[in-house]
C-alpha positions as CSV (number, residue, x, y, z in Angstrom):
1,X,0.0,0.0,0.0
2,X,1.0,3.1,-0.5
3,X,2.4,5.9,1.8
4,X,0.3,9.0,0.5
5,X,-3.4,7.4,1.0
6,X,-3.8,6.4,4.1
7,X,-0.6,7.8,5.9
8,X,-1.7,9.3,9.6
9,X,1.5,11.3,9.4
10,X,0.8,12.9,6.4
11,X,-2.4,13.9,7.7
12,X,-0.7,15.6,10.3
13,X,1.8,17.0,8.2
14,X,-1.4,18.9,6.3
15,X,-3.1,19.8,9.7
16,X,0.1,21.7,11.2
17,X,0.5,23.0,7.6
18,X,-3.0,24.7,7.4
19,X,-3.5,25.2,11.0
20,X,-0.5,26.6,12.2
21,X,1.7,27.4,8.9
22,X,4.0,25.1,10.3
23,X,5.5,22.5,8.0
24,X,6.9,19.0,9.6
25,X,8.9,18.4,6.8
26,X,11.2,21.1,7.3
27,X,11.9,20.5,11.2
28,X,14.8,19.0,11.6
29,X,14.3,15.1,13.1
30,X,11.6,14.0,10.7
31,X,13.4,11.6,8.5
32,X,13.5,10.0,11.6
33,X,9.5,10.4,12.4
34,X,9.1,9.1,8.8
35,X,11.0,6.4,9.1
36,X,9.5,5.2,12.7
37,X,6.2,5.5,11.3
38,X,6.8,3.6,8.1
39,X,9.4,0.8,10.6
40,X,6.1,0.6,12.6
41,X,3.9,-0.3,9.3
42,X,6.1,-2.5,8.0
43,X,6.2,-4.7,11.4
44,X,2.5,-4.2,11.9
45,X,1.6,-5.0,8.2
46,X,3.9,-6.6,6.5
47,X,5.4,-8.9,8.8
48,X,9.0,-6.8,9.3
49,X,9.4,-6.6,5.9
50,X,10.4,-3.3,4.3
51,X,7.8,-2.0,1.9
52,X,9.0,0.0,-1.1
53,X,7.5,3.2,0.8
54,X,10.4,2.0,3.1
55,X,13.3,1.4,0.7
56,X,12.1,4.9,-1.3
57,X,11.3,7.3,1.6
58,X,13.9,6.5,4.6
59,X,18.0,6.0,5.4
60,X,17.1,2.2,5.9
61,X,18.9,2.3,9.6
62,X,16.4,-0.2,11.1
63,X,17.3,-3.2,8.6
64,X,19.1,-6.3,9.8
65,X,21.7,-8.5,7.6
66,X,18.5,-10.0,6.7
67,X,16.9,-6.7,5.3
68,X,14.1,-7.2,7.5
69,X,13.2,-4.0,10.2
70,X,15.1,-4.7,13.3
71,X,16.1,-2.3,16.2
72,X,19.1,-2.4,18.8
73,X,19.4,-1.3,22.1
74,X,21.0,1.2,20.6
75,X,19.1,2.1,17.8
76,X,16.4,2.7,20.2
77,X,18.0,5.1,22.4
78,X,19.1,7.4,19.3
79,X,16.1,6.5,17.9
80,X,14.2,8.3,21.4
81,X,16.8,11.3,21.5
82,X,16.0,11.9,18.1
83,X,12.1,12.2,18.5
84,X,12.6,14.3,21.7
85,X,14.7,16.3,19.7
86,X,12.3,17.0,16.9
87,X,9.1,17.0,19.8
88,X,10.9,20.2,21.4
89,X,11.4,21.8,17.9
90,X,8.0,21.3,17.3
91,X,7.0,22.5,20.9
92,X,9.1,25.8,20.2
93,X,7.5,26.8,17.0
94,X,4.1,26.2,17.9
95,X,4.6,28.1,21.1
96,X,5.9,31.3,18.4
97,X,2.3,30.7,16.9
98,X,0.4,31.2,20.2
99,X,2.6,34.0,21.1
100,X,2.3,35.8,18.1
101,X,-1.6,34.9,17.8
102,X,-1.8,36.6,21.4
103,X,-0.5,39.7,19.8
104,X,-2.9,39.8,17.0
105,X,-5.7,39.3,19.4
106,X,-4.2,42.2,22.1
107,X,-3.3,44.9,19.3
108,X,-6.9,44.1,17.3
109,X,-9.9,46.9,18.8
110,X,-12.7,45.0,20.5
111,X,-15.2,43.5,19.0
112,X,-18.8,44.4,19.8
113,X,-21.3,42.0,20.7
114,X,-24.6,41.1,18.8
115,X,-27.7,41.9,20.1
């Protein structure tokens, strides 16, 4: 199956886009997201098996001698620093957005209310 149509991340991806003008894609740390999400697919759906979304879209870190997905101990751990990494980068810019929608809303006159 393929990444695009049914992809939870990419959904996301489009939400922070439209929502927040923030895009994913350029925050540092998600080739790794990518790749977590599409290691987790592959064990869930295919068995472990690398899907060409897999092989196309990622580094290939989490593949054995036996090219099947298959994490270390110390995979994991860079793996978890990574995500943290990119989760704080993501935390920082959204907290930019409600700053800077706090502004809008302090410096715009009030509005009246409808009777």
């Amino acid at each position: 199956n393929g990444y695009g149509a049914k992809s939870e991340l990419l959904k996301q991806v489009a939400e922070y886009n439209a929502r927040f003008n923030i895009d994913l894609r350029k925050i540092e740390g998600f080739e790794t997201v990518r790749e977590v999400d599409l290691a987790r697919n592959c064990c869930l759906h295919n068995g472990g098996v690398p899907t060409d979304d897999y092989m196309k879209l990622t580094k290939e870190r989490l593949l054995d001698e036996m090219v099947n997905i298959n994490l270390t101990p110390q995979q994991l751990d860079s793996l978890i620093k990574e995500l943290g990494q990119f989760s704080d980068s993501v935390s920082t810019q959204m907290s930019e957005v409600r700053k800077k929608a706090s502004e809008a809303e302090a410096s715009s006159p009030p509005q009246q209310e409808k009777r």
